[in-house]
N, C-alpha and C positions, 0 to 999 in steps of 0.2 A: 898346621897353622904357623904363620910366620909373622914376627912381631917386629917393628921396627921402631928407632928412638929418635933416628935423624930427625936433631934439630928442631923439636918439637915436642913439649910434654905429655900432649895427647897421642893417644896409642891408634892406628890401624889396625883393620881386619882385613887380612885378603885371604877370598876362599879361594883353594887348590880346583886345579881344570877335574878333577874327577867329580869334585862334589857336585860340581855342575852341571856334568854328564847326566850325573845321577838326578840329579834336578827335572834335568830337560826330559830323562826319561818317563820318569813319574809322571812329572806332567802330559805325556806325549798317555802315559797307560791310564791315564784321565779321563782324557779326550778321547779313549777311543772304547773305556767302558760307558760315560755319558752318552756316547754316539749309538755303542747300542743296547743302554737303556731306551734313548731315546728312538732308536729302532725297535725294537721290542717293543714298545709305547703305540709307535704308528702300525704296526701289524696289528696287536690284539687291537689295536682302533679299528686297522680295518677289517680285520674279522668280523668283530663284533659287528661295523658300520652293516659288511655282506652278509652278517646274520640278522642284522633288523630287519635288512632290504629285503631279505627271501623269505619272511617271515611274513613282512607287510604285503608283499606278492600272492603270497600261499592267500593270507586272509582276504585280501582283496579278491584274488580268483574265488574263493569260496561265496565272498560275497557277491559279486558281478554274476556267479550262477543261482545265486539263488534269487535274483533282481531278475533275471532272465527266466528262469521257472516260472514266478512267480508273473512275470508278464504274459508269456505264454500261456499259462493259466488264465489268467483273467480275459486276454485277447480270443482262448476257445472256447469259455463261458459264453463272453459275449455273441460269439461265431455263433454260438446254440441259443443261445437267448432272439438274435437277429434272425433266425433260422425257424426256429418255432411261427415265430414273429409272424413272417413272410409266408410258411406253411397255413397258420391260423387264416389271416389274410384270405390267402387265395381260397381256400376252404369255404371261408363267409363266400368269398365272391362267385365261385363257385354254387354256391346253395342258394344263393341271390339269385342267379341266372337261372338257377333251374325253374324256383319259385317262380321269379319272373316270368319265364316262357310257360308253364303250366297255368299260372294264372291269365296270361296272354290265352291260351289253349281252350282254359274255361269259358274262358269269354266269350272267344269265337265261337263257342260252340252254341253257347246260352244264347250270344246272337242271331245264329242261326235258328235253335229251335223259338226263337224270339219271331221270326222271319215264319216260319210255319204257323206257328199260331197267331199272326197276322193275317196269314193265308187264308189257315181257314175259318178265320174268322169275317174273311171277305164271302168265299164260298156259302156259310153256314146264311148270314144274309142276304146274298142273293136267290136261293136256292127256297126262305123261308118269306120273301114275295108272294109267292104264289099261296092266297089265302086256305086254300082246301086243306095244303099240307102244312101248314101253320097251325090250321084247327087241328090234327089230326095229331102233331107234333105234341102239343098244348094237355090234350087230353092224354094222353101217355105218363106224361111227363109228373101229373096230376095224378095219377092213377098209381104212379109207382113210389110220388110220397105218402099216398094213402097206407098203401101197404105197410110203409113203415112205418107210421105214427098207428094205426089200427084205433083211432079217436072217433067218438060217435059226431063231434063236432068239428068242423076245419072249417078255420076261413082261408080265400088264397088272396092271395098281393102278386100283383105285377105292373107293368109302366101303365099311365095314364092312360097310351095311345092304343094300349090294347084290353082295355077295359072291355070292350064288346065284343071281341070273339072268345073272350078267357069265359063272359057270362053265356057265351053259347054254348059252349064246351064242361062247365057243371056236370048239367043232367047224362051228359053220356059219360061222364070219367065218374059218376055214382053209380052209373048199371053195371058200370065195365068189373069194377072195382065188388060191389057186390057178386057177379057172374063169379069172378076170380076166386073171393073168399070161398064160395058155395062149391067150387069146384075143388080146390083144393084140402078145406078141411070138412064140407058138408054144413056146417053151419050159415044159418043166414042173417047177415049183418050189413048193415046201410049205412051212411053215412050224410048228416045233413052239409052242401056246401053252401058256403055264402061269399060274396064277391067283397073282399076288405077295400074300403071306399076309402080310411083313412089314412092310411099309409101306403106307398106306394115307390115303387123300384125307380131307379135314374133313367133318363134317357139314351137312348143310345148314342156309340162314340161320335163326338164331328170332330175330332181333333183336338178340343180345350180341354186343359187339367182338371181334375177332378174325376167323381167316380159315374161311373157309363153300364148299359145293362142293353146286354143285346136283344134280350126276350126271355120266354121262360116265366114261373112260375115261383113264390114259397110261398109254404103252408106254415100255420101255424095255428095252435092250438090251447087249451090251456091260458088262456086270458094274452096272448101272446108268450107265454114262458118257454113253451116247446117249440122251435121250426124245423123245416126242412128246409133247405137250400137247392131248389132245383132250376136255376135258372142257367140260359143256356152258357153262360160265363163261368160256371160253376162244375157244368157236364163237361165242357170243353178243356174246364182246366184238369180236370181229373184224369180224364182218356189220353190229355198230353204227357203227364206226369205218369199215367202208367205205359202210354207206349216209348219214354224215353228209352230203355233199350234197347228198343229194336228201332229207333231210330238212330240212335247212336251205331248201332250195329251196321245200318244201313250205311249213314253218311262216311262214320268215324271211322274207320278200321284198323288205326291201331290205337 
């Protein structure tokens, strides 16, 4: 340091060229440990910054697959839920149609034997015109509810219009009927008939609703409590009913 007095009582400081050297250098080893402080500052930043980033990566793939799983899931739930669905579905409709055409199947059939027992029921009246074999029908007919009721008393009923051959046919469907019992079990047993005046069967069909009686007989007995049902509606419907079979056999084949 160098001091000077010129001309002035206040004293100067002048620093020497080294000190300042030395100045400049410090300052320069300053600037260049701040620089990389502050380099070391921005690395661990960005370290750190590309260790959030690969972290929030990782987490987000983890989670994006399991948003994805769990879609896929629910979308082949519902595949199988939609699936069933559509199986169920056709199943019913499927059982529908079968039902459907079976009952379609029953019908035609019904209607046909509907058609035969139309038939012969046309047949069975024309056929019982002829009075001889109407008497002759009549007394059978009489004769074989006898048998079943085995009563000392019967009255018979039948339609208005045939009130007078039913009372002709009495006394022969009592011989016949005795003949029969005597024959088969030896015993002899009679039977008083009488013509029921009070009650009396339908007319036959003309086409209008209601109930129709083609001919034929019932007995009854027992104050009225006990009948037989022999009238030819009743014969007719039985012989249909038991030859459905082989009528089905006949017509139906499979």
């Amino acid at each position: 340091v160098e001091f000077s007095l010129r001309g002035s009582p206040s004293s100067q400081i002048r620093r020497c060229p080294r000190c300042a050297a030395m100045d400049s250098s410090a300052e320069t080893q300053n600037q260049n440990q701040i620089l990389q402080m502050t380099q070391f500052i921005l690395n661990e930043a960005k370290d750190k910054a590309e260790e959030i980033s690969a972290k929030a990566l990782q987490e987000f793939s983890v989670e994006k697959l399991k948003v994805v799983n769990s879609t896929k899931e629910k979308i082949r739930h519902e595949y199988e839920r939609k699936s069933k669905q559509v199986d169920t579905q056709n199943a019913i409709a499927r059982s529908t149609a079968i039902n459907r055409s079976r009952l379609e199947k029953i019908k035609a059939r019904q209607d046909v034997i509907g058609l035969i027992n139309n038939d012969a029921k046309g047949v069975l009246q024309t056929q019982l015109k002829d009075q001889k074999a109407l008497g002759q029908f009549i007394t059978q007919l009489i004769v074989q509810g006898l048998l079943m009721l085995l009563e000392d008393e019967v009255q018979v009923r039948c339609r208005a219009c045939d009130d007078a051959i039913v009372e002709k046919c009495l006394s022969a469907a009592a011989t016949e009927y005795a003949r029969i019992v005597k024959a088969e079990t030896g015993a002899t047993k009679a039977c008083k008939l009488s013509l029921d005046k009070s009650v009396k069967l339908p007319t036959a069909p003309d086409g209008q609703h209601g109930p129709s009686c083609l001919g034929g007989v019932v007995l009854a007995c027992q104050a009225g409590k006990i009948t037989i049902d022999n009238t030819i509606d009743s014969r007719l419907g039985l012989v249909l009913e038991q030859a459905k079979p082989t009528i089905r056999q006949l017509l139906f084949h499979n």
